[in-house]
C-alpha positions as a Markdown table, in Angstrom:
| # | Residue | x | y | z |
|---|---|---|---|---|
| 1 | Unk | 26.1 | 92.4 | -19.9 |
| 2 | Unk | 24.6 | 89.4 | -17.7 |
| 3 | Unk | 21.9 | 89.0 | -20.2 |
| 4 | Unk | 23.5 | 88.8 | -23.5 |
| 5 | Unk | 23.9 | 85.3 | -24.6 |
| 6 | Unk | 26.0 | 85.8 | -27.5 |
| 7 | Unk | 28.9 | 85.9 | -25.1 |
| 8 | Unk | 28.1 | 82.6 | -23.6 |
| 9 | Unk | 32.1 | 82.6 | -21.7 |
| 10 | Unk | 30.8 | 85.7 | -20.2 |
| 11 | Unk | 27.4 | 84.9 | -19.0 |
| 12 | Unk | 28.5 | 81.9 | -17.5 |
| 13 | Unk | 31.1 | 83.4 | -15.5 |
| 14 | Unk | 28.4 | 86.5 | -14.8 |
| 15 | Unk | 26.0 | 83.0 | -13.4 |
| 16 | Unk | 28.8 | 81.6 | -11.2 |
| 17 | Unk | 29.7 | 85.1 | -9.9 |
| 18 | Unk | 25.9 | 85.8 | -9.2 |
| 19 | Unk | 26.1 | 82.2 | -7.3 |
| 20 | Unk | 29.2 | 82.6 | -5.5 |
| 21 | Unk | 27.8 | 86.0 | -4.2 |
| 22 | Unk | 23.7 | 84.6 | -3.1 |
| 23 | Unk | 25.7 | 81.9 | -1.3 |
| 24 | Unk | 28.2 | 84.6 | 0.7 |
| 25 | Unk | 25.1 | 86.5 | 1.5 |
| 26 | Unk | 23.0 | 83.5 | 2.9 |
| 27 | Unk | 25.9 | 81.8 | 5.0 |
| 28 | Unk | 26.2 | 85.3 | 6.5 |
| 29 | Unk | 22.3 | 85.5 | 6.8 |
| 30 | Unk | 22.1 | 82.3 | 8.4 |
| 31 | Unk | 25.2 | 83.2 | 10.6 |
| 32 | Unk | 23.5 | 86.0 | 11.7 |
| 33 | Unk | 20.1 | 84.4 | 12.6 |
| 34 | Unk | 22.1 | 81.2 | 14.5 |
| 35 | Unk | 24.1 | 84.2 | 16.2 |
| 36 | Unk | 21.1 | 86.1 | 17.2 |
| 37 | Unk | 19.2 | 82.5 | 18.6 |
């Protein structure tokens, strides 16, 4: 459903939910890392 631009409302809160998650994932990455140094 991420793909289909007919639904434009949709898609863009498919974008800032694809966001919000990449940015959870790297602050935990980079958590990690600083935890392990």
């Amino acid at each position: 459903m991420c793909g289909d631009d007919a639904i434009s409302g949709h898609n863009m809160w498919c974008v800032r939910e694809l966001l919000i998650l990449f940015g959870i994932g790297f602050k935990f990455v980079y958590h990690a890392c600083v935890g392990l140094l």
